[in-house]
N, C-alpha and C positions, 0 to 999 in steps of 0.2 A: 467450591466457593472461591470467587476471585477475591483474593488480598491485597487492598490498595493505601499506598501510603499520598499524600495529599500535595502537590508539586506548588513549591513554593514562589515567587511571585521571582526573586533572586534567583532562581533559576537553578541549578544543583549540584549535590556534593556527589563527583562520578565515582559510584560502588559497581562498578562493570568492566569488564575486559572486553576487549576483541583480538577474533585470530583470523589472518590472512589465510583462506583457502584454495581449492583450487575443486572445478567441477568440471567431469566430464561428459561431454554432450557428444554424442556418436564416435568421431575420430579427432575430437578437441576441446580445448579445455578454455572453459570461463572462468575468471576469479570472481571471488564472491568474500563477505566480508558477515563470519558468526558474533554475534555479538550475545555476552551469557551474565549472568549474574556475579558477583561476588561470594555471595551467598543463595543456594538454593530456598524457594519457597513453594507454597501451595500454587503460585502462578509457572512454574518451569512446567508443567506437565504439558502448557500451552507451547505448540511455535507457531512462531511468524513470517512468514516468506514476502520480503518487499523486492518487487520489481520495477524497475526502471520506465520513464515514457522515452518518446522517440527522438527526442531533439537532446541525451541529458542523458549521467549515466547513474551506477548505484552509488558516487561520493555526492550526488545533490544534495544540496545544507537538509533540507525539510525530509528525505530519507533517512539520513543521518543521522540528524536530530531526533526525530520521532522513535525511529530501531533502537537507539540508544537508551533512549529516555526510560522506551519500556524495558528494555535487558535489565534495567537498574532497579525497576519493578522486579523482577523475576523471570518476567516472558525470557524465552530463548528468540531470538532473532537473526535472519539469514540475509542481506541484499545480496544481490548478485547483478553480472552483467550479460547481457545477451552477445551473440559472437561480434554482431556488426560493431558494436562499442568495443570489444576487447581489440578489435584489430584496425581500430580508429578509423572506419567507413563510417559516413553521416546519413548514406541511404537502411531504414530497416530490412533485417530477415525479412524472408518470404513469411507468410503465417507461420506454414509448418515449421520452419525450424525455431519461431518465437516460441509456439506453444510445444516443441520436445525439450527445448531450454528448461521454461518454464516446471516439466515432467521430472527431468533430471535434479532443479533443483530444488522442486517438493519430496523427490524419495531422499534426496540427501541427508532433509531433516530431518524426517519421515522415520530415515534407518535408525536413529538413534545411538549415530556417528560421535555427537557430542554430548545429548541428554535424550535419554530417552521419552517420549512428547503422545501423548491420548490426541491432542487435538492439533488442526494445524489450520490460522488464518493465514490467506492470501492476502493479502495488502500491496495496492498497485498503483502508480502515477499515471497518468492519463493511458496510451495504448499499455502500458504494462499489465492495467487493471481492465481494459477493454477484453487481453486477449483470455485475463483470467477468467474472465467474467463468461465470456464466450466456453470455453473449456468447463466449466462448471455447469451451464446450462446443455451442452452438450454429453455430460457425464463423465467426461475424461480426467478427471480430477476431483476427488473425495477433500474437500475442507467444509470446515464448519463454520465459518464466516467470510464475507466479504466484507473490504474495505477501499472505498476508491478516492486518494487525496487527489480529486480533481478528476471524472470525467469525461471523453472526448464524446459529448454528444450526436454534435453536427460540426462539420467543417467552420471555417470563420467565413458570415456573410450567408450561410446556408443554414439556417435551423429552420426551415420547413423541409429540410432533409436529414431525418434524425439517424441514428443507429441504435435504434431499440430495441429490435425484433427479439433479440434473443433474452432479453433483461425481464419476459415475461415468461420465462420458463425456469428462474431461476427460483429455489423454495426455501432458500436458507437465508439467515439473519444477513443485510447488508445494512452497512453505513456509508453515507455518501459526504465531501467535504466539498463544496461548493464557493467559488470567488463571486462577487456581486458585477467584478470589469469580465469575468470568463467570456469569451471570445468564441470557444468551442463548448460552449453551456447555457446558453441561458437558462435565466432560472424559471421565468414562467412558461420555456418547454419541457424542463426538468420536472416540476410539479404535475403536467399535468401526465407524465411518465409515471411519476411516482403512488398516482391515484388509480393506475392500471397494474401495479405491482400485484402479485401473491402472496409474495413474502415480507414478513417483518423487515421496517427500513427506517431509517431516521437520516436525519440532514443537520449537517452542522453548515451554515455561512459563513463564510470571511469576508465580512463586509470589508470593501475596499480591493480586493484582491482578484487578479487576474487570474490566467488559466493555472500558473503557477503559485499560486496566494500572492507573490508580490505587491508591494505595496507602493502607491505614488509616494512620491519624495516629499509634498506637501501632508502625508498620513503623521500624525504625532507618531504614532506608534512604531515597533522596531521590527524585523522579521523574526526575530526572537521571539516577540510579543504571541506572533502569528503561532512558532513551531509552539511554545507554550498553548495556545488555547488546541493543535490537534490534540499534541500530546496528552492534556486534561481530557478533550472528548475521548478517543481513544480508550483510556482510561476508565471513564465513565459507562461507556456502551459496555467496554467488555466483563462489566460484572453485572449487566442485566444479564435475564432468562431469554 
């Protein structure tokens, strides 16, 4: 049973730490960033691996913010960076070496290096949560959930060019976190993805919000506001069945 305390509007008193890591990926090493409770609970048996998207690395506020959030919950949580970010190239890895990154830093958690963990969600930024996604439909990665804050459907300008193919082999619970300006999302090709799914899925909006939730300058609202309503869904989803 997921243990959840109720995230205040004031935003929160940090009962979590983090520790600088380091992971290695064949002949080099990514840094990555554990974030753990204060206090253990019924939620630590959970971990969570956030990955990066492509333009953007694991210090992104809305990664940050959210791994955080939940550490303070209980979750153990992991970001990390992929090599082209550690060695400050703007071009991404080849697939392969995104999705051994990615391998390396699910057994990290996996090993029960820090806490030892029953389940382990992926949690990804747009290609972060592409290549997971990808990897999970292809089997090469055992988690129990997906989560994608944000994405990369179709190119910008191109959503009669989707990248679904493999999003219909996936069989485990995914949440999707969706901008209403997304660029590489719209949402009425999103939907109609979503009605061809297998698996249990749900959709949270951010109304106003682009491929990265950001919000126009004309929005009342604060990007706090925004990391606040994932961090609540988040929250919410992962104490359903």
């Amino acid at each position: 049973m997921i243990g959840i305390q109720r995230i205040h509007p004031a935003w929160r008193i940090r009962i979590m730490k983090s520790e600088k890591i380091k992971i290695k990926v064949d002949d080099e090493y990514v840094s990555g960033v554990v974030s753990t409770p204060d206090h253990l609970n019924v939620n630590s048996r959970t971990g969570m691996v956030f990955a990066h998207g492509a333009g953007n690395d694991m210090n992104h506020p809305l990664l940050v913010s959210v791994s955080e959030g939940l550490a303070e919950q209980g979750f153990i949580t992991l970001r990390f960076n992929f090599p082209y970010k550690e060695k400050g190239i703007k071009r991404p890895d080849p697939q392969g070496k995104l999705i051994q990154t990615w391998l390396c830093a699910y057994d990290f958690l996996k090993s029960g290096y820090i806490y030892k963990t029953d389940k382990i969600i992926a949690v990804g930024k747009s290609m972060g949560g592409r290549v997971a996604s990808q990897m999970v439909a292809q089997g090469l990665m055992d988690v129990d959930r997906l989560i994608f804050l944000g994405y990369p459907l179709h190119a910008p300008g191109k959503k009669d060019k989707l990248k679904d193919a493999h999003l219909y082999n996936i069989k485990i619970p995914v949440l999707f976190f969706a901008g209403t300006r997304d660029s590489l999302c719209n949402l009425s090709r999103l939907n109609s993805v979503l009605d061809k799914l297998i698996c249990k899925w749900d959709l949270e909006i951010i109304d106003g919000g682009d491929h990265s939730f950001k919000l126009l300058k004309s929005d009342p609202r604060t990007q706090k506001d925004v990391q606040i309503q994932v961090l609540s869904k988040c929250l919410d989803w992962l104490k359903t069945d």
